[in-house]
C-alpha positions as CSV (number, residue, x, y, z in Angstrom):
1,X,-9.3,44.9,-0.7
2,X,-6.7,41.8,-0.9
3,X,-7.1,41.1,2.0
4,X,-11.1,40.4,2.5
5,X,-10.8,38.5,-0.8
6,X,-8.5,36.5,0.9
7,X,-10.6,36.1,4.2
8,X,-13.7,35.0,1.8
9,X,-11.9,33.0,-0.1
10,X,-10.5,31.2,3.2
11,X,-14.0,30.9,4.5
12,X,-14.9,29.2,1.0
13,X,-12.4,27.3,1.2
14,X,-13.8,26.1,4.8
15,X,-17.2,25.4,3.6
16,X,-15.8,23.3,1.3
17,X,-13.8,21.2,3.4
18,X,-16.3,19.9,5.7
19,X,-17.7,16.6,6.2
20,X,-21.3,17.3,6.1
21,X,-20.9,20.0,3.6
22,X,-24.2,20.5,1.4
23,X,-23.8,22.2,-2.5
24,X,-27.7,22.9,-2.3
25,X,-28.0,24.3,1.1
26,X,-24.9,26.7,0.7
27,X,-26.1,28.2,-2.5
28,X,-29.2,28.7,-1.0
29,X,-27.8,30.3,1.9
30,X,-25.9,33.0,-0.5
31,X,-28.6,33.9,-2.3
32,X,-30.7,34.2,0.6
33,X,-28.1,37.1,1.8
34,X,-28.0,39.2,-1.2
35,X,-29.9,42.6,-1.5
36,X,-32.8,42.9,-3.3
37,X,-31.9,45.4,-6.9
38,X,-28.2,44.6,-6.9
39,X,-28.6,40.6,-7.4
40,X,-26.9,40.9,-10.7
41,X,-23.5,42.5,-9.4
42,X,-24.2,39.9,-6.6
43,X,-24.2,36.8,-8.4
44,X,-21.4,38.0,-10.3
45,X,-19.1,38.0,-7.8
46,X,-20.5,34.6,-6.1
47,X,-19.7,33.4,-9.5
48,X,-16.1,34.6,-10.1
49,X,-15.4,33.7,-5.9
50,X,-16.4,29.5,-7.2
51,X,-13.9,30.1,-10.3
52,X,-11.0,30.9,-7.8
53,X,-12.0,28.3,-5.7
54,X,-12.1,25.8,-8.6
55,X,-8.9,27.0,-10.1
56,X,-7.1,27.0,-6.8
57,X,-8.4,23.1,-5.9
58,X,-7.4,21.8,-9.6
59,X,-4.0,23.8,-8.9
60,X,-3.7,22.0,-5.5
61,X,-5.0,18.6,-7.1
62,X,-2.1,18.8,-10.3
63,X,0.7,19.6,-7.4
64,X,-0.5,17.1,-5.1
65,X,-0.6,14.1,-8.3
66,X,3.0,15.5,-9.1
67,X,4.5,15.3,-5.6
68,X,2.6,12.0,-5.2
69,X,3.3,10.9,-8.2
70,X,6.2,8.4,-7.3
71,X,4.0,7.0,-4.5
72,X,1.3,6.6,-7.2
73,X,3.9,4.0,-9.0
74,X,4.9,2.2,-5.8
75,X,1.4,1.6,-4.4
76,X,0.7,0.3,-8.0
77,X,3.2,-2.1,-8.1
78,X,2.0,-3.3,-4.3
79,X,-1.1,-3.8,-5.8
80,X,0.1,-5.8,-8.3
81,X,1.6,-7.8,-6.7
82,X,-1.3,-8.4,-3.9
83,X,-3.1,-9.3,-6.4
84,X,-0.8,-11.7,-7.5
85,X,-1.0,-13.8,-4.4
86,X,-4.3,-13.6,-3.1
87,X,-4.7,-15.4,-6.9
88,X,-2.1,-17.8,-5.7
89,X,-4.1,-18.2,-2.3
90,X,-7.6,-18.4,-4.2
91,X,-5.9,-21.5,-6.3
92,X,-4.9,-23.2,-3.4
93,X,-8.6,-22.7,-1.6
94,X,-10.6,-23.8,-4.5
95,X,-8.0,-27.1,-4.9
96,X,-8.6,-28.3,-0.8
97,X,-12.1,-26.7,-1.9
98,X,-12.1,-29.8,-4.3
99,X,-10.9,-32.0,-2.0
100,X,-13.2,-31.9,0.8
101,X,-16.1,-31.8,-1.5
102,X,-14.5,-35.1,-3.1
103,X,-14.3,-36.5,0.2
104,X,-17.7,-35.4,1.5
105,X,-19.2,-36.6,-1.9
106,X,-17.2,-40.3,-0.9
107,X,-18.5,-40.5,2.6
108,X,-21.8,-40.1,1.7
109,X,-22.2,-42.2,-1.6
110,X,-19.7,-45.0,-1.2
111,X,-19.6,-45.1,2.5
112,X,-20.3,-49.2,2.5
113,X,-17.4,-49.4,0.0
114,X,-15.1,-47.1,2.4
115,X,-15.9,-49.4,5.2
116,X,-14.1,-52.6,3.7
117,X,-11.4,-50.6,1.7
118,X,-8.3,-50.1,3.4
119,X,-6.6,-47.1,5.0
120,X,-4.3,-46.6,2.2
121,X,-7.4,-46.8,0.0
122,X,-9.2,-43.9,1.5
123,X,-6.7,-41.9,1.8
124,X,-5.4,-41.8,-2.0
125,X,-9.0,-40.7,-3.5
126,X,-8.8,-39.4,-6.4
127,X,-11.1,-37.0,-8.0
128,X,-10.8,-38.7,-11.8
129,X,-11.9,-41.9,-9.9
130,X,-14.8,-40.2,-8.4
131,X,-16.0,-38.4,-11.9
132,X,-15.5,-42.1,-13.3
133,X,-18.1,-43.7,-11.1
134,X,-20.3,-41.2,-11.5
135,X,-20.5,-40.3,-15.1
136,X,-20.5,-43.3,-17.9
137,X,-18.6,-42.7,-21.0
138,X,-15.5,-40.4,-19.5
139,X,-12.9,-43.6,-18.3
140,X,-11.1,-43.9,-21.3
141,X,-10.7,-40.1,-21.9
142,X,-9.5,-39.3,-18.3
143,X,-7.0,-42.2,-18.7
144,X,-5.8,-41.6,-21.2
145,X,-5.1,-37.4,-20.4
146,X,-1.6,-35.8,-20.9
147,X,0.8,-35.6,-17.7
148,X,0.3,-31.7,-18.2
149,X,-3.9,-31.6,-18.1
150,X,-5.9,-31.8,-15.0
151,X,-9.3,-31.8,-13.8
152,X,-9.4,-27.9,-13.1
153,X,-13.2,-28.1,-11.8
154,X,-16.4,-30.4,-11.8
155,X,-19.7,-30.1,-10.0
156,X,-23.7,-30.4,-10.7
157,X,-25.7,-27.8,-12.0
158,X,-29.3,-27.0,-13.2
159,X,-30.2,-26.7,-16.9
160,X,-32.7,-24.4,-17.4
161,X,-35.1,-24.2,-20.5
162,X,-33.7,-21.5,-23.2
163,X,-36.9,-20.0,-23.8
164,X,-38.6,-19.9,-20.3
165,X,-35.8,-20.3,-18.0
166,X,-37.5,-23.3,-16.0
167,X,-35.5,-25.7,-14.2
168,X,-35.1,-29.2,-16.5
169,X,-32.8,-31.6,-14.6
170,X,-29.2,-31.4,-12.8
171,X,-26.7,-32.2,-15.5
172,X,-23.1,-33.0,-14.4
173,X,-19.9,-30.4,-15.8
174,X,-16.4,-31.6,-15.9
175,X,-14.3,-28.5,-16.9
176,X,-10.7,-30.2,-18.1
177,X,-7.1,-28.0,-19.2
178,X,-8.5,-27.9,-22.7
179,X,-12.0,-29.3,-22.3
180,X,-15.5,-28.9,-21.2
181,X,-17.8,-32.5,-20.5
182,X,-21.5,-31.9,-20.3
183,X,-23.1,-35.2,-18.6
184,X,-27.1,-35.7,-18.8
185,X,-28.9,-37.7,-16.3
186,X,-29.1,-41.6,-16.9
187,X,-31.2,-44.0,-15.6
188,X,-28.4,-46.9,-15.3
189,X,-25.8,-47.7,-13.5
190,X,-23.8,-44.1,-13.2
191,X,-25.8,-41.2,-12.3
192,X,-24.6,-39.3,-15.2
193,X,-24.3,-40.2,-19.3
194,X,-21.5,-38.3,-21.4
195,X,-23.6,-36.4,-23.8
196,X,-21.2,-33.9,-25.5
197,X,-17.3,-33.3,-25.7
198,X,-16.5,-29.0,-26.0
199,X,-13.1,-27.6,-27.3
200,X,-12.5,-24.5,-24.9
201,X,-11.9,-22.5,-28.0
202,X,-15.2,-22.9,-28.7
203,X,-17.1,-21.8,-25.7
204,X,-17.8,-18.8,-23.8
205,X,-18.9,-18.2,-20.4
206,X,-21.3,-15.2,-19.9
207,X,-22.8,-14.1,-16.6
208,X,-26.9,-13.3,-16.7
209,X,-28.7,-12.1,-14.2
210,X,-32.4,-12.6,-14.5
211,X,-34.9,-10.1,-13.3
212,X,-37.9,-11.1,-14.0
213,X,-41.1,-10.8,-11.3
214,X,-38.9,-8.3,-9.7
215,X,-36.3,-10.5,-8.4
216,X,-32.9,-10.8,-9.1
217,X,-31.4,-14.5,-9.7
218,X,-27.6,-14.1,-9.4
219,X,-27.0,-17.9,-9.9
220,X,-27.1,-18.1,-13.4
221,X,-24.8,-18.0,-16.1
222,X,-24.6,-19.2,-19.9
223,X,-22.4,-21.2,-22.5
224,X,-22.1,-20.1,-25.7
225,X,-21.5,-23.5,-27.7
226,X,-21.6,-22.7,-31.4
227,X,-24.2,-22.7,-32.7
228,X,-26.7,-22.3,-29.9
229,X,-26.2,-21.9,-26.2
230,X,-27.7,-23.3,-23.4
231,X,-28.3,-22.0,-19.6
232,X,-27.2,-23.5,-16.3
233,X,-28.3,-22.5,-12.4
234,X,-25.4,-23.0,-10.1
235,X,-25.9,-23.4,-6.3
236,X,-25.0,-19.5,-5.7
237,X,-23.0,-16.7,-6.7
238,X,-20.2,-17.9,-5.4
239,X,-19.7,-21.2,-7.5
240,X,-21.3,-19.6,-10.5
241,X,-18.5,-16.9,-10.0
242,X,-15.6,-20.0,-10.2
243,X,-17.0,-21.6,-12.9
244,X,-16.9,-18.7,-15.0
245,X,-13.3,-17.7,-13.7
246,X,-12.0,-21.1,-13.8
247,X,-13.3,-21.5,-17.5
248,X,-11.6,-18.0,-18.7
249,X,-8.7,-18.8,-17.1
250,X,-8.8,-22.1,-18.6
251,X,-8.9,-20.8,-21.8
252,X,-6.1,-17.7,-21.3
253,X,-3.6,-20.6,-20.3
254,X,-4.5,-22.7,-23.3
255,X,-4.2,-19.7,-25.7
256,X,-0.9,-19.0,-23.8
257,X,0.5,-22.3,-24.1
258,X,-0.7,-22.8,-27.9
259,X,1.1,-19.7,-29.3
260,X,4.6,-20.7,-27.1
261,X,4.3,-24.2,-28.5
262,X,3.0,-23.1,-32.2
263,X,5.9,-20.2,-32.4
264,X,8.5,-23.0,-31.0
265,X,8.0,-25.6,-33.7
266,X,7.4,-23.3,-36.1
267,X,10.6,-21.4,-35.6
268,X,12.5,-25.0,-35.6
269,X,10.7,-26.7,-38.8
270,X,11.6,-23.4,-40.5
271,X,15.2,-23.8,-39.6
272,X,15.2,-28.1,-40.1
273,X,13.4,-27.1,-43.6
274,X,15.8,-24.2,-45.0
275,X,18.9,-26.3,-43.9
276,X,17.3,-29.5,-45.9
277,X,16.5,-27.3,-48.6
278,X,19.6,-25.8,-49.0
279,X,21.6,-29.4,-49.4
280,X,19.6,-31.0,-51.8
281,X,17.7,-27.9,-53.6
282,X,20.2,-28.3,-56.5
283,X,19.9,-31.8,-56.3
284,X,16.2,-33.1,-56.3
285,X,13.9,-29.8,-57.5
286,X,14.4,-26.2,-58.2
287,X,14.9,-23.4,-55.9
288,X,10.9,-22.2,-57.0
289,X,9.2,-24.9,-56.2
290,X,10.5,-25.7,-53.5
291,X,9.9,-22.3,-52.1
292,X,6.1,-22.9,-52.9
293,X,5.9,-25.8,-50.7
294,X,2.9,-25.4,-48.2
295,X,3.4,-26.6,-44.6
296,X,-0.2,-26.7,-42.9
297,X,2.3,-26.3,-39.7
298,X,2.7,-22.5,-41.2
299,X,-1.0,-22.2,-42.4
300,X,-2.2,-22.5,-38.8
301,X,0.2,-20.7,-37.2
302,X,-0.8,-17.7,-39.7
303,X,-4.3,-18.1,-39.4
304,X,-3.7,-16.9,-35.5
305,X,-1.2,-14.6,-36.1
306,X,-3.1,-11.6,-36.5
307,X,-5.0,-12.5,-33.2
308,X,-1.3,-12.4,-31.2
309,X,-0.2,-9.5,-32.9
310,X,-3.6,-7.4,-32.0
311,X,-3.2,-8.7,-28.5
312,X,1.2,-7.4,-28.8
313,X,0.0,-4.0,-30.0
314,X,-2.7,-3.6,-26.7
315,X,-0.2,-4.3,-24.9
316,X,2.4,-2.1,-26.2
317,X,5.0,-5.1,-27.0
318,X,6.6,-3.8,-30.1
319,X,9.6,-6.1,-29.6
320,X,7.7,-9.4,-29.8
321,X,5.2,-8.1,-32.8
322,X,8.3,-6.5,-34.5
323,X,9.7,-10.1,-34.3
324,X,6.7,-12.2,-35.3
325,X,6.3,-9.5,-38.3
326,X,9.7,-10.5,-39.6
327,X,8.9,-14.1,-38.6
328,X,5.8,-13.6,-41.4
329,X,7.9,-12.1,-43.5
330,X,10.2,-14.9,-43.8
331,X,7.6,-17.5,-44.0
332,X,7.2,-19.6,-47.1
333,X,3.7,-20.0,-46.8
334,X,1.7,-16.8,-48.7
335,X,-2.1,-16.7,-48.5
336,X,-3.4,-13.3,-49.5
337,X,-6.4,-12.8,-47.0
338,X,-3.7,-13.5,-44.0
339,X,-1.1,-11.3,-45.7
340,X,-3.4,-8.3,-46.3
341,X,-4.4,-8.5,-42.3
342,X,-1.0,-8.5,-41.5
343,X,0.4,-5.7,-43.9
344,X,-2.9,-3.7,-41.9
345,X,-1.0,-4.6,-38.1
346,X,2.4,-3.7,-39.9
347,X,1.3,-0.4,-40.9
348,X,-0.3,0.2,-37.2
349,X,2.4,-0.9,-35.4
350,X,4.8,1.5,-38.0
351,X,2.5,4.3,-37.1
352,X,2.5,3.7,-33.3
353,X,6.5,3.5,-33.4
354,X,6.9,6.8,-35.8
355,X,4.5,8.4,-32.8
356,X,6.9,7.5,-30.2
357,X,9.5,9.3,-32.6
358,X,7.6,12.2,-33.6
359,X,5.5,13.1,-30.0
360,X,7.6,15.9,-27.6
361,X,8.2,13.6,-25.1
362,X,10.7,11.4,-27.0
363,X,13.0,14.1,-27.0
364,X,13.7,14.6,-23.4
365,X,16.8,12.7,-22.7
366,X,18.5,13.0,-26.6
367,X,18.5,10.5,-29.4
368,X,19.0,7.7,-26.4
369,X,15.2,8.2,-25.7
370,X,14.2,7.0,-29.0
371,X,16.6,4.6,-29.5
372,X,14.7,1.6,-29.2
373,X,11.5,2.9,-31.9
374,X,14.4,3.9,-34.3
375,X,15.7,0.5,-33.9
376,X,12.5,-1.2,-34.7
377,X,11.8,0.5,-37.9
378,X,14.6,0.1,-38.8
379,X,14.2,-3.5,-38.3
380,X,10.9,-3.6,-40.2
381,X,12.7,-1.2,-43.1
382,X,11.6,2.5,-42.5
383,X,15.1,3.5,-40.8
384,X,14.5,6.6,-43.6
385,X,11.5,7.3,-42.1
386,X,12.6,7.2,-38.6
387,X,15.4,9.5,-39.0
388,X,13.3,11.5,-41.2
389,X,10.7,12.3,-38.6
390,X,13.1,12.8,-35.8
391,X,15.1,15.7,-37.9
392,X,11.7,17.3,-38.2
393,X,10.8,17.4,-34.9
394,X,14.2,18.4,-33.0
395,X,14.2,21.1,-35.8
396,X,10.9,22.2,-34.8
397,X,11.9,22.4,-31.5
398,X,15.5,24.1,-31.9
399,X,13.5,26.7,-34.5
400,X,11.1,27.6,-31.4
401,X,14.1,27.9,-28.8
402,X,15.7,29.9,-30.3
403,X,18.8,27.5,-31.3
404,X,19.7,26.0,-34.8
405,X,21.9,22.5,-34.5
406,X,23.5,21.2,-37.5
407,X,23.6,17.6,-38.2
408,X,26.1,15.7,-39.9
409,X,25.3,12.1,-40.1
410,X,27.9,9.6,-39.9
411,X,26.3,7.4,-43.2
412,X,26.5,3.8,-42.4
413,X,24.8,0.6,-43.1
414,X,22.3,1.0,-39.0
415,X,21.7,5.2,-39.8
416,X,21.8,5.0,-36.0
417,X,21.4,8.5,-34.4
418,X,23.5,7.6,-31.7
419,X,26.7,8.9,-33.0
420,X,25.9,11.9,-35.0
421,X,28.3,15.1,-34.3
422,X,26.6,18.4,-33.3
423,X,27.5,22.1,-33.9
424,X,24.9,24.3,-32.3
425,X,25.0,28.2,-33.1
426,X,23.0,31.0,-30.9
């Protein structure tokens, strides 16, 4: 009897593993077979022959992941890090990209002007020069741009009409590090006319695809500028694609670059500001009001806090929100709408590090596993709670193993678990 279950479940298993295998066609071809009056005991035992099979693939499948498991990591990493550089390569493309366009654009527009200029000339093009003789209204901004901005990506595009999606005119789009230049046509001089000036934190990119009269435009995309937004038909996919990269990008870095610089001089006027205070406090004003002093420095660095802690908790950085909570928490500035936000992330990220504390998987390893979440809340003031939780749990566990441990904390001023003696009984 084992063994035919074995042989039919072997032949299942062969059905199952071929290429051109069919679900439809081999169910049909089992009930076909059976004999007419004892379908029920039949289909029974069709039905419990697909529940071995199905336990017996999900067993192979779990013990497969768990001998793969490491390779899993590794080809992760790989991946990572391919993706990495073909980023890297995709920059350098869409910069010569640029250039050749730039050229191109040069040679066929100013080609009398290229023929009198000299070598050196021709060869140090440069792209702000080009934007400058096309569009009027931009040579005073591009001049005068930091060392550290750039001209990440310019080109023509359609507008199209918001309501009816027709074709209006080409207008001219100079995206910039922290910038976004809309240029209408102009019947002078330059091609173009500066119409409008866009913080990148005020815009969004969104890809649309249009499928009206059964076709599918895949050239178009939109800008959310507050409080409208207006439409725009690339050449193809492919440049719509790198105008909408290069503008999130765009914006990542400058969010990126804002918090480091906000955080820095933040960090340093606090330091320059408690050191003044604390030589001529007694002198000049009391220690209260000078504690009520506002610094709009601190306002707008806590207007975005929230935003950089929500982005530290996604990404599982309880270090850096631990810090910038006690960053907050020293700060002299108080506004109760920002403070009631913050107390909200404070409680979330205290519930995400008692988790780490209290889930089974913290305990493999000893107190050393946990060392780091006790360390934080105990940062942020709930070392009570830490060690509170993790009692509970390893008593749990020692109660269903059979084991009892006795604790006897060492009481100091940390209540680190590192260094508590043990006494186990049996």
């Amino acid at each position: 009897m084992i063994s035919s279950n074995t042989m039919e479940n072997s032949m299942i298993d062969d059905h199952f593993s071929e290429e051109d295998f069919d679900a439809i066609s081999y169910v049909r071809d089992q009930l076909r077979g059976m004999k007419s009056g004892d379908e029920t005991r039949q289909l029974q035992a069709f039905h419990a022959r697909l529940n071995v099979a199905n336990a017996q693939s999900s067993e192979l499948v779990k013990k497969s992941v768990f001998l793969n498991y490491k390779k899993f990591i590794d080809t992760a990493r790989e991946v990572s890090y391919l993706e990495r550089e073909i980023y890297e390569l995709s920059s350098l493309l869409s910069d010569q990209r640029m250039l050749i366009e730039t050229l191109m654009q040069m040679t066929g527009e100013d080609r009398s002007s290229i023929g009198t200029a000299s070598l050196h000339t021709s060869f140090s093009v440069n792209p702000m020069n080009v934007l400058m003789q096309k569009m009027d209204g931009i040579a005073s901004m591009l001049n005068n741009l930091p060392t550290s901005d750039r001209v990440i990506m310019h080109g023509e595009v359609v507008q199209l009409d918001s309501d009816n999606m027709r074709p209006q005119h080409n207008v001219m789009l100079i995206l910039l590090s922290d910038r976004l230049l809309i240029g209408q046509p102009s019947s002078g001089k330059y091609r173009f006319q500066l119409e409008s000036s866009h913080p990148l934190n005020n815009i969004a990119a969104v890809n649309i695809k249009d499928r009206e009269n059964g076709e599918t435009v895949t050239s178009m995309f939109k800008l959310l500028i507050f409080p409208g937004q207006r439409f725009f038909l690339a050449e193809n996919a492919r440049i719509k694609k790198e105008w909408l990269d290069c503008i999130e990008n765009a914006k990542r870095e400058l969010l990126h670059e804002g918090s480091l610089v906000r955080q820095a001089t933040i960090r340093g006027k606090r330091r320059h500001d408690l050191s003044a205070k604390m030589e001529l406090g007694n002198q000049f004003m009391p220690v209260a009001e000078s504690v009520a002093i506002k610094s709009p420095d601190e306002s707008a660095w806590l207007n975005e806090l929230p935003a950089e802690l929500d982005d530290c908790i996604a990404h599982r950085d309880m270090e850096h929100a631990v810090e910038l909570i006690m960053e907050w928490k020293s700060c002299n500035t108080k506004e109760a709408t920002i403070d009631a936000q913050l107390t909200l992330r404070e409680t979330q990220i205290v519930q995400l590090l008692s988790e780490k504390v209290r889930r089974p998987g913290a305990l493999h390893g000893g107190p050393r596993a946990i060392k780091k979440a006790i360390n934080l809340l105990t940062i942020l003031g709930r070392a009570s709670q830490a060690v509170d939780l993790y009692l509970k749990k390893r008593s749990t566990v020692l109660i269903l193993t059979g084991t009892f441990t006795m604790v006897f904390p060492i009481l100091d001023n940390h209540l680190s678990l590192s260094h508590y003696p043990r006494f186990t009984c049996y």
